[in-house]
C-alpha positions in Angstrom: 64.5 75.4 110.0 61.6 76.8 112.7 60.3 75.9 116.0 57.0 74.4 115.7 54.7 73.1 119.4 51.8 71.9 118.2 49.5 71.5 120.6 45.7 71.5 121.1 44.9 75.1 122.3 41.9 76.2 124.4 38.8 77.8 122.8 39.7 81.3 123.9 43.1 80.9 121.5 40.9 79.7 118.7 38.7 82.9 119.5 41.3 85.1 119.4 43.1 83.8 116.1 39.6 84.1 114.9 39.7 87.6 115.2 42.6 88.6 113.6 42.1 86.3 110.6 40.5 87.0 107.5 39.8 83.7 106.0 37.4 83.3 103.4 33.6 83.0 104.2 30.0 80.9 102.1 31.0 83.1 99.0 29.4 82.1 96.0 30.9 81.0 92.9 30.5 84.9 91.4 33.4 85.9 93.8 34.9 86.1 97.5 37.9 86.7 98.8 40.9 84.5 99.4 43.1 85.2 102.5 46.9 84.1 102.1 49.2 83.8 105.2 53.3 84.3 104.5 55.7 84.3 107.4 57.9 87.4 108.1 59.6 89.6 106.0 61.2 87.0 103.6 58.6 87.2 100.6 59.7 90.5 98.9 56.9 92.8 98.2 57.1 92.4 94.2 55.9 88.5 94.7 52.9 89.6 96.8 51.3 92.2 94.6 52.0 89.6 91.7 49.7 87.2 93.3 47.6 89.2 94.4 47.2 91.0 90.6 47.6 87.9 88.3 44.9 85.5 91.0 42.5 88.7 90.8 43.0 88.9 87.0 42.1 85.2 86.5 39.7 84.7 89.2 36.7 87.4 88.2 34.8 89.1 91.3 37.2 87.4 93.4 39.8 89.7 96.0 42.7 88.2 97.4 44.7 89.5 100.7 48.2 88.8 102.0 48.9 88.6 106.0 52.1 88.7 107.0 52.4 86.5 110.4 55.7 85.7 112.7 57.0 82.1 113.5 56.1 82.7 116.7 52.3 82.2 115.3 53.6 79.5 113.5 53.8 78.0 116.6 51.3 79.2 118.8 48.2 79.9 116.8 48.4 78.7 113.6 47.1 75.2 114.7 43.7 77.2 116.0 43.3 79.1 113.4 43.3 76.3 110.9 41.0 74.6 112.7 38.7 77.5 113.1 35.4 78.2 111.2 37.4 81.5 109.9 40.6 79.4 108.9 42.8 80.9 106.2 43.0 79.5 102.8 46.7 79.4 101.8 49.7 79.0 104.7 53.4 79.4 104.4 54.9 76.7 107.4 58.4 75.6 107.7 59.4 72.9 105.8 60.4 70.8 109.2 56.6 71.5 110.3 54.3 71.1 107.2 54.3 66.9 108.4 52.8 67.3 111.8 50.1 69.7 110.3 49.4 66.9 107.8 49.3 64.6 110.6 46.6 66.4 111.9 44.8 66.7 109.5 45.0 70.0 108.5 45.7 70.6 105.0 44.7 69.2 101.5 46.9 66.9 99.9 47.8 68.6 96.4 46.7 66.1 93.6 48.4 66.4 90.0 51.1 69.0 91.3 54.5 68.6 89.7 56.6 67.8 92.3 59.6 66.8 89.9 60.3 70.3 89.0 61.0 71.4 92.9 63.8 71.3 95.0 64.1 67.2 96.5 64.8 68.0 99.9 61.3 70.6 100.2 59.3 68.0 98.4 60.4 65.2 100.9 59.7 67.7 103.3 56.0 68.2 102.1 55.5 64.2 101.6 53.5 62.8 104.3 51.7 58.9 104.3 52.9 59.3 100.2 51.2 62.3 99.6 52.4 65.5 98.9 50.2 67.9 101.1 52.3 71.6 100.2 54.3 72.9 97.8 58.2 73.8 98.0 58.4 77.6 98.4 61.7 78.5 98.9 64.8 77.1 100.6 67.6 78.5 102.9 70.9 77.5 104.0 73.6 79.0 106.1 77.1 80.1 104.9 80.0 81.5 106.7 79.8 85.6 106.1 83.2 87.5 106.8 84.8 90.7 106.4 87.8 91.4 104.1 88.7 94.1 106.7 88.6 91.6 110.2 90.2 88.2 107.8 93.4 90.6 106.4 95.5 88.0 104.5 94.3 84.9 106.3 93.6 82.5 103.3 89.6 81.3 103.0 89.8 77.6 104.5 89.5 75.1 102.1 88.6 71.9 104.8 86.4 71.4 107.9 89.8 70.8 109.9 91.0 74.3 108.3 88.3 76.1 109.0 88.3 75.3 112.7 92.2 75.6 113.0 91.2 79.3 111.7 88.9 80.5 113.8 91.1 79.3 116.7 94.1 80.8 115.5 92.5 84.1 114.9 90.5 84.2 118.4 91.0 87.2 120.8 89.6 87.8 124.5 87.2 90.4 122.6 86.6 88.7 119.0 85.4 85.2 118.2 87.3 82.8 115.3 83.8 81.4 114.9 80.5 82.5 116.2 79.1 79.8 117.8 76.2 80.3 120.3 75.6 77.1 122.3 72.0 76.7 121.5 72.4 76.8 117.7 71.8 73.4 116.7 71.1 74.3 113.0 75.3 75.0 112.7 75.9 71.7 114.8 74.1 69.5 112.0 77.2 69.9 109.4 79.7 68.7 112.0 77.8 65.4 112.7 76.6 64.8 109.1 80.6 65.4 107.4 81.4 62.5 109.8 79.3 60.7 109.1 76.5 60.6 111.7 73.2 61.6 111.8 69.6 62.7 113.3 67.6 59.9 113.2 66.8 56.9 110.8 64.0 54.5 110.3 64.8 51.0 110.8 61.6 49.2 110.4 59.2 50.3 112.5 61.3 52.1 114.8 63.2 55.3 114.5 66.9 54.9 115.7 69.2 58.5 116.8 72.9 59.0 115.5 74.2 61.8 117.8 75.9 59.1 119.6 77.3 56.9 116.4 80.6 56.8 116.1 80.3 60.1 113.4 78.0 61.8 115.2 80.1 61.7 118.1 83.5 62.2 116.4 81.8 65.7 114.6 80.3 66.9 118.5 83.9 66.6 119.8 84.9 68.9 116.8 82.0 71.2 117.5 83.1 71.2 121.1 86.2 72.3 120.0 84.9 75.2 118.4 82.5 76.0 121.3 85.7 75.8 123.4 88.3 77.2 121.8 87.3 79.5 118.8 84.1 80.9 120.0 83.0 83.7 122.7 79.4 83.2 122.0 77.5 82.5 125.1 77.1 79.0 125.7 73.7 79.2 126.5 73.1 81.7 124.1 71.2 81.2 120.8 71.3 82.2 116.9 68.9 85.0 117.3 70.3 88.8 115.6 73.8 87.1 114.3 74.7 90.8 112.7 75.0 92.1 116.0 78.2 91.0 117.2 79.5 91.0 113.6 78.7 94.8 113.1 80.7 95.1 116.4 83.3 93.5 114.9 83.3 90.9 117.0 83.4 87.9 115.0 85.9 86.4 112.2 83.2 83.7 110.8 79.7 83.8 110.7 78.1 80.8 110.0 74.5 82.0 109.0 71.5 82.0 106.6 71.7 83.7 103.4 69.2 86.4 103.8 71.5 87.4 107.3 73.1 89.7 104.5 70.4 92.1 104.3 70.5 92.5 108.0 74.4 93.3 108.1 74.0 95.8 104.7 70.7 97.2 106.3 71.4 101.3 107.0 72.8 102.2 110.1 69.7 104.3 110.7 68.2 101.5 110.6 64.7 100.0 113.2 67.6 97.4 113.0 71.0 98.8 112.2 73.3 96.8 110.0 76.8 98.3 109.3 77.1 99.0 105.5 79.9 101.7 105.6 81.9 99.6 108.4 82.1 95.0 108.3 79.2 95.0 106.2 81.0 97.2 103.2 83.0 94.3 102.2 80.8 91.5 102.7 82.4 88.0 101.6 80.7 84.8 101.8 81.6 80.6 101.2 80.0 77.5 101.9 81.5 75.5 104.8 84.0 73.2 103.4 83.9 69.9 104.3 86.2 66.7 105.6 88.4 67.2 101.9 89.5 70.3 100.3 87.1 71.0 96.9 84.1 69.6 98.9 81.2 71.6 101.0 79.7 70.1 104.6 76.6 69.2 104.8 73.8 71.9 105.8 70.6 71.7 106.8 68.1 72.6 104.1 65.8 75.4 106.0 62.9 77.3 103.9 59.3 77.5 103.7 56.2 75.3 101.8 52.8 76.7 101.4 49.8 74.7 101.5 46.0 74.9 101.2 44.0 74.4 104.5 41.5 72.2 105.0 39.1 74.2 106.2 39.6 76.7 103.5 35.3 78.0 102.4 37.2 78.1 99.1 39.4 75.0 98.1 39.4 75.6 94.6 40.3 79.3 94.5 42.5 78.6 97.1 44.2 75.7 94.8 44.7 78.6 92.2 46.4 81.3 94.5 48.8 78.0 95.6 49.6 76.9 92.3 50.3 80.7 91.4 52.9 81.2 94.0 54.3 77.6 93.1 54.5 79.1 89.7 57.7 80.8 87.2 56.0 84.2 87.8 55.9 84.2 91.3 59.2 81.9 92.1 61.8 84.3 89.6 60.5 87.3 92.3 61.3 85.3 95.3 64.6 84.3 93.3 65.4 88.0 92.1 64.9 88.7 95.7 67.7 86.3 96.3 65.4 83.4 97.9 66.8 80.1 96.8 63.1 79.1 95.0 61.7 76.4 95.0 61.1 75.6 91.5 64.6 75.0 90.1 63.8 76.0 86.7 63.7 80.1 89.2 66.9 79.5 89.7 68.4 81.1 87.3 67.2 84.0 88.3 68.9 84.3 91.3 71.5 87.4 92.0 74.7 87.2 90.3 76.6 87.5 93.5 79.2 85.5 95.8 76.6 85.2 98.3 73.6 84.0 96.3 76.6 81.9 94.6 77.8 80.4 97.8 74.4 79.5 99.1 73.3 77.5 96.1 76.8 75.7 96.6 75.9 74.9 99.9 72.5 73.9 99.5 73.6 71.4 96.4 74.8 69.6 99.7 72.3 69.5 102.3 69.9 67.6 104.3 66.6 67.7 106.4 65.4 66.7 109.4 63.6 63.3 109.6 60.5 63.8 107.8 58.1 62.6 110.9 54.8 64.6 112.8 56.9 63.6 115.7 60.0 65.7 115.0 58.3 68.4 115.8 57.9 67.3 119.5 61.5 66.8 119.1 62.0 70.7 117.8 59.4 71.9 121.2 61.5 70.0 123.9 64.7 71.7 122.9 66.5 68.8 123.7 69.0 69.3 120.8 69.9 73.0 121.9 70.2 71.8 125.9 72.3 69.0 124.9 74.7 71.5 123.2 74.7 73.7 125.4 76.6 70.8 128.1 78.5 70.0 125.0 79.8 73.9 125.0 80.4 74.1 128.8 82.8 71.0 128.3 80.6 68.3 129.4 81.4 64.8 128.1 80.5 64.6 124.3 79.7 60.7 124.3 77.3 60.3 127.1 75.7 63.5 126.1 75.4 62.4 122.7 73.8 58.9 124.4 71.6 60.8 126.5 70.2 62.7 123.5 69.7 60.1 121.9 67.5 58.1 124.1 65.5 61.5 124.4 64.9 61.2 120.8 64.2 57.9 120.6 61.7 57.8 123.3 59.5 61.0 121.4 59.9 59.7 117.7 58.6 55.7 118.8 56.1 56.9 121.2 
């Protein structure tokens, strides 16, 4: 689900991540402090004063702090900072990233953790060389958001075909069927997979790209279809701030991640205004129906695993503040905060609502990105999202699907 370049960066980055972290020194057994890292918003704030209470409570003489850090650290810095003298002790990554920090060497594999009890697709996800080196924290998919007010009598679409006969029929010169930005390669995935394509596979040795199989392509023409006909997303344009143009009315369908509720419902007063008294008053959600009516598409499984880092002053204590957020306790918050958790036994917790609803229908079909520390070379070149984006402008879906393909290829058996 994120972006991740991994790349060795120059002592002065290390410096700097150095100074803004606060990772755990030589404490002694008697106490210290443990530093945990969470990316953005997502982890409500009940979940982060329960750890840090109930690891305080059971670790005497011993403090425990939560940073909040963007993806774009993810990205940039975090690969300093774990490597730094001053690392942190616990990280929240992506669940498409957590192999290539393995790979490197960067966290501790988690021995005796009961990886049975979590969501499949995260604890593939986390599984590097046979060894599980994080544990699932939450998962996210995308459904398709829409107004009762902009959909009037228009029946909910039971099939793929349906679905993108709607959002044609329903396009206007100033209001999208669906909302499909060129560069959002997260809602291309289900049109390739429900055919019957795919990423990349391991044959042997060698990894082998599906974007050009007879499914992959068949599912790009559809998408180009959509790009073509039912969108007026930019075709360069990307998934970033999806309320926008659906507070402006200015979209049927929104195919989007669950949580992109909160920003449509947020007050209009808002740092970032939603529009609850307007679209967002009548918020509907479904999961994207797939090739047959009574059956969902397949999405890609986004969300989050946390892990302990290798250089963490404090393994042990470190281990405890991880196996606390991998915990009941701490998973029912993130599922009362309507986070699809990653212990399944959570899930019961979550919302009683069409959204949460839809969501875990969508994620009971999904799938994840090839579990390699080379995919996320793959995620840094933004070859997908350029490939789309001559797919959107009406470029020839085959040979652009080929093309991809070899790109692929070439980074995953290098």
């Amino acid at each position: 689900m994120r972006k991740l370049g991994i790349v060795a960066l120059g002592a002065a980055a290390a410096l700097t991540l150095a100074g803004c972290s606060a990772g755990g020194g030589n404490e002694s057994a008697d106490g210290g402090k443990i530093t945990v890292w969470v990316v953005g918003s997502d982890t409500p704030d009940t979940a982060r004063a329960y750890l840090k209470d109930t690891f305080e409570e059971e670790n005497e003489g011993w403090t425990l702090t939560v940073e909040e850090k963007t993806w774009a650290d993810v990205s940039d810095t975090y690969a300093a900072a774990l490597q730094s003298n001053d690392s942190p002790d616990v990280v929240e990554v992506g669940n498409t990233q957590t192999a290539s920090f393995a790979d490197q060497g960067l966290f501790l594999p988690l021995s005796d953790f009961p990886a049975d009890d979590y969501l499949p697709g995260l604890v593939e996800s986390a599984t590097y060389d046979g060894e599980l080196y994080a544990a699932p924290y939450y998962a996210g998919g995308r459904i398709v958001f829409y107004s009762e007010q902009i959909l009037g009598a228009t029946p909910v679409p039971t099939t793929l075909d349906e679905y993108v006969a709607t959002g044609t029929a329903l396009r206007t010169d100033t209001r999208s069927g669906i909302w499909a930005p060129g560069r959002d390669w997260y809602n291309a995935l289900p049109y390739v997979w429900a055919y019957g394509g795919f990423i990349a596979e391991q044959e042997g040795d060698e990894w082998k790209a599906g974007f050009s199989s007879e499914g992959g392509v068949e599912g790009l023409t559809q998408l180009q279809d959509v790009y073509l006909n039912a969108s007026n997303a930019a075709k360069d344009g990307d998934e970033t701030d999806p309320q926008v143009p659906f507070c402006a009315g200015e979209d049927v369908f929104l195919s989007a991640p669950a949580w992109v509720q909160w920003s449509i419902t947020a007050p209009a007063d808002a740092e970032a205004p939603g529009c609850p008294d307007t679209y967002g008053s009548d918020l509907r959600a479904f999961a994207l129906p797939g090739l047959e009516a009574g059956e969902t598409a397949p999405i890609f499984a986004g969300g989050s695993n946390v892990a302990v880092a290798t250089k963490s002053a404090n393994p042990e204590q470190a281990r405890a503040a991880l196996d606390i957020m991998a915990g009941e306790g701490y998973q029912t918050l993130l599922a009362e905060g309507g986070l699809t958790p990653g212990l399944t036994a959570a899930a019961a917790s979550l919302p009683d609502t069409e959204i949460a609803k839809a969501q875990a229908v969508a994620l009971e079909n999904s799938k994840v990105t090839p579990t390699t520390p080379k995919w996320a070379e793959v995620e840094a070149a933004q070859i997908i999202q350029e490939a789309l984006v001559k797919i959107a402008q009406g470029g020839d879906v085959a040979s652009i699907a080929a093309d991809l393909d070899a790109q692929i290829e070439e980074i995953l058996n290098s």
